[in-house]
C-alpha positions in Angstrom: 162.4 -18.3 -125.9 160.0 -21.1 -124.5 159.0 -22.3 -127.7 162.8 -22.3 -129.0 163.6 -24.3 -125.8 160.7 -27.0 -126.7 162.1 -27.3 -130.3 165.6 -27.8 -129.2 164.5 -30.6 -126.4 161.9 -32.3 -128.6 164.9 -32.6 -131.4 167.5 -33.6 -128.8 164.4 -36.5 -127.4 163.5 -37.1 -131.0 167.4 -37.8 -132.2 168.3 -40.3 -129.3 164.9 -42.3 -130.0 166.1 -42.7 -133.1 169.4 -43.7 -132.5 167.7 -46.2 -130.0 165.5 -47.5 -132.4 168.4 -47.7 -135.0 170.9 -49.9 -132.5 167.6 -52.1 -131.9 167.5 -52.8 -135.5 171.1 -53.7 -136.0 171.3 -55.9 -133.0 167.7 -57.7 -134.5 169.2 -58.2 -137.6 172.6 -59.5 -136.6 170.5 -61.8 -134.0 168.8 -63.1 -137.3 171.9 -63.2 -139.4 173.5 -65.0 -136.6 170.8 -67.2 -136.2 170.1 -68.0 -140.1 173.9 -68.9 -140.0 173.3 -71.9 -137.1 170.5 -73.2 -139.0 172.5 -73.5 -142.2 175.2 -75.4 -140.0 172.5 -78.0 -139.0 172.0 -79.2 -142.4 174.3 -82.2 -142.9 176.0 -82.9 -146.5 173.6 -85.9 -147.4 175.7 -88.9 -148.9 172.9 -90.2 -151.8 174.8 -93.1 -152.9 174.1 -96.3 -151.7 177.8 -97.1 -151.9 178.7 -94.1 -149.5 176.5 -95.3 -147.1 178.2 -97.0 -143.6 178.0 -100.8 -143.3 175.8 -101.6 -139.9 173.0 -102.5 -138.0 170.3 -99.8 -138.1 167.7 -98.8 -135.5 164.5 -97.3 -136.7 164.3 -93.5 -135.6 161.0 -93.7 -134.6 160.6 -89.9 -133.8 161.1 -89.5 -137.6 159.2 -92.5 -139.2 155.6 -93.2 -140.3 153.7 -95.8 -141.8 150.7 -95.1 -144.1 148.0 -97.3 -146.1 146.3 -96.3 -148.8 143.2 -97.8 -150.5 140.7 -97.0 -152.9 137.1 -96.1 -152.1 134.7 -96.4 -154.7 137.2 -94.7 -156.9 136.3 -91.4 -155.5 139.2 -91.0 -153.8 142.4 -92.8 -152.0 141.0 -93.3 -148.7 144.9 -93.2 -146.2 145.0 -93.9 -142.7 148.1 -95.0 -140.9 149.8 -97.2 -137.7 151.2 -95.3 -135.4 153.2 -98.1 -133.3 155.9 -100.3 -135.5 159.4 -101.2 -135.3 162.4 -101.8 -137.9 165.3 -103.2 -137.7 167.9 -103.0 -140.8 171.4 -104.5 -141.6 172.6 -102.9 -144.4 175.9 -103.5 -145.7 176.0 -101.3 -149.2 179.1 -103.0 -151.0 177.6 -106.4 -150.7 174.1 -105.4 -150.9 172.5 -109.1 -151.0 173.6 -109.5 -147.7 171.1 -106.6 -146.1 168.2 -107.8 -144.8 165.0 -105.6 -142.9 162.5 -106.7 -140.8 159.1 -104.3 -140.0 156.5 -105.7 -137.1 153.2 -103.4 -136.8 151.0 -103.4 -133.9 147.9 -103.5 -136.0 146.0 -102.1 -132.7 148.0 -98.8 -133.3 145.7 -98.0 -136.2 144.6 -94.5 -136.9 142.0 -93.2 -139.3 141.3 -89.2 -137.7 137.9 -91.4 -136.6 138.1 -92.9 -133.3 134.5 -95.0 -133.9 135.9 -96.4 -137.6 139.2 -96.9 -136.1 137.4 -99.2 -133.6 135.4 -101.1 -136.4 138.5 -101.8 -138.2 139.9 -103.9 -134.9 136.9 -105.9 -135.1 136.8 -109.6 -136.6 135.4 -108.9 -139.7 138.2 -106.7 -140.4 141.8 -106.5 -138.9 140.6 -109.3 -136.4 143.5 -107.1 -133.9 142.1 -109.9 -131.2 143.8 -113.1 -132.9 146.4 -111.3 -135.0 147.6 -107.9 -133.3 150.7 -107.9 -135.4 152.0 -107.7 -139.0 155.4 -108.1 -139.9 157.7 -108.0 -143.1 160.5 -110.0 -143.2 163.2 -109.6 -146.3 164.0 -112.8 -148.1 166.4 -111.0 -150.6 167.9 -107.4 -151.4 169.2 -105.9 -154.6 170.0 -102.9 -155.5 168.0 -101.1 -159.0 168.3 -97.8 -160.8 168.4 -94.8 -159.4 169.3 -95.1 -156.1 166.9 -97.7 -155.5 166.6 -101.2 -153.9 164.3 -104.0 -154.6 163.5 -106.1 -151.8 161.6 -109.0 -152.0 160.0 -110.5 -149.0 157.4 -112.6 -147.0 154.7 -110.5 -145.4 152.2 -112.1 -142.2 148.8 -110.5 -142.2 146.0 -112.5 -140.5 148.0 -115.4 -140.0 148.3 -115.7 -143.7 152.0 -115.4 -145.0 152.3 -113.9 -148.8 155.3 -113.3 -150.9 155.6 -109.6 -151.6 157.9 -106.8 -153.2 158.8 -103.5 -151.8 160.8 -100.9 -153.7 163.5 -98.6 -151.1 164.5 -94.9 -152.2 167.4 -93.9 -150.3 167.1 -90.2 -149.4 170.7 -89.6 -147.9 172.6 -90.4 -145.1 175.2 -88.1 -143.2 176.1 -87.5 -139.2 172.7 -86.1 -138.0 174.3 -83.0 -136.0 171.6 -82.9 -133.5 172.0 -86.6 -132.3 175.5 -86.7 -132.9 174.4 -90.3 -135.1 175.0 -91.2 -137.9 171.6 -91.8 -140.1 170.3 -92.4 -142.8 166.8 -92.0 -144.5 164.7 -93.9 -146.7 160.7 -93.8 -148.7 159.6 -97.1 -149.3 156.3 -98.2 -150.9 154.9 -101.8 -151.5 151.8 -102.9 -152.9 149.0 -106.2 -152.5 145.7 -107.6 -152.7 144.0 -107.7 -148.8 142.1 -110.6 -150.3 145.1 -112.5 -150.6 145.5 -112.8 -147.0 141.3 -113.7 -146.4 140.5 -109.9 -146.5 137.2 -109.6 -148.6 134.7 -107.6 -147.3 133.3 -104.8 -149.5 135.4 -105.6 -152.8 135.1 -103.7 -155.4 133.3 -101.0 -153.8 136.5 -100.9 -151.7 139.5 -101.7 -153.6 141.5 -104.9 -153.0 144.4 -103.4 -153.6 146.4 -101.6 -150.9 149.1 -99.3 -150.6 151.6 -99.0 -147.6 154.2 -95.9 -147.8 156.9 -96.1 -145.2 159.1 -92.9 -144.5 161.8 -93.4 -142.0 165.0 -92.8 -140.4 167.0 -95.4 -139.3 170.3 -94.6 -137.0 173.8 -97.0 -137.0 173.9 -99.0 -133.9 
């Protein structure tokens, strides 16, 4: 009789674990439907026209932007470092696209290579010179608009008190009402190219390229 009693508790212990354990995994996996469902909700239909886009100024996102060089080293390898401090302002007005304009100013002091020593090197005077020129800006001189989405900008860049013509090429990613900001934004990868010694930058060429590559990935949000 005292085992038959054991059986019949352990069963009746044993069934409302399981029933425990079962209402535990339903509420877990509506929790997850529930919160898979609010994440889908946060995406934003992205407009990836230029012509859908919202005439405006536009303030650079800077939470959601960076700026990266590249340049080549020895030919081994792409040697990319990047400046963490810049600004960008943009007027963009996509039905009469040659009246945009952008302007980019980099604190050349903000420079980061993941080496703190190098890093200072490069704000020396045989380098970045960050002492008599801590800035490099990009001004736009004219926008127009190219295949696939695309815009050609040409413009004037200052770099060590030198100012060079140069050309930049803008992808527009999409724009749409950003639900967490409640602003709307728009995104865009841009990627120019030029020759440091151009602008007085010599030391170590070939062995490091002359050539240099700046990627800019940004958001920028209607003022």
């Amino acid at each position: 009789m005292l085992a038959l009693e054991f059986l019949f508790r352990f069963k009746r212990t044993h069934q409302k674990q399981i029933k425990q354990s079962l209402c535990q995994l339903i509420l877990t996996v509506s929790m997850l439907c529930l919160m898979s469902s609010c994440v889908s909700w946060l995406q934003p239909t992205l407009k990836q026209k230029i012509v859908e886009v919202q005439v405006g100024e536009y303030k650079l996102d800077k939470d959601h932007a960076a700026l990266l060089f590249k340049i080549n080293h020895m030919g081994f390898s792409s040697y990319v470092g990047r400046f963490n401090e810049f600004d960008v302002s943009l007027n963009f007005d996509p039905n009469n696209i040659e009246n945009s304009s952008v302007e980019a100013v980099i604190n050349m002091r903000s420079i980061d290579v993941n080496n703190p020593a190098f890093a200072t090197t490069l704000l020396g005077a045989t380098w970045l010179n960050t002492e008599n020129f801590p800035q490099a800006v990009f001004r736009s001189l004219s926008v127009e608009k190219i295949e696939n989405e695309q815009l050609l900008v040409q413009g004037e860049l200052t770099f060590l008190g030198t100012s060079q013509a140069v050309t930049m090429v803008a992808k527009l990613n999409g724009a749409a009402n950003n639900p967490l900001t409640r602003k709307y934004t728009l995104g865009f990868a841009a990627n120019l190219r030029f020759n440091r010694s151009v602008f007085g930058l010599k030391k170590f060429i070939p062995v490091v390229s002359d050539e240099v590559e700046i990627e800019i990935h940004s958001e920028f949000q209607r003022q």
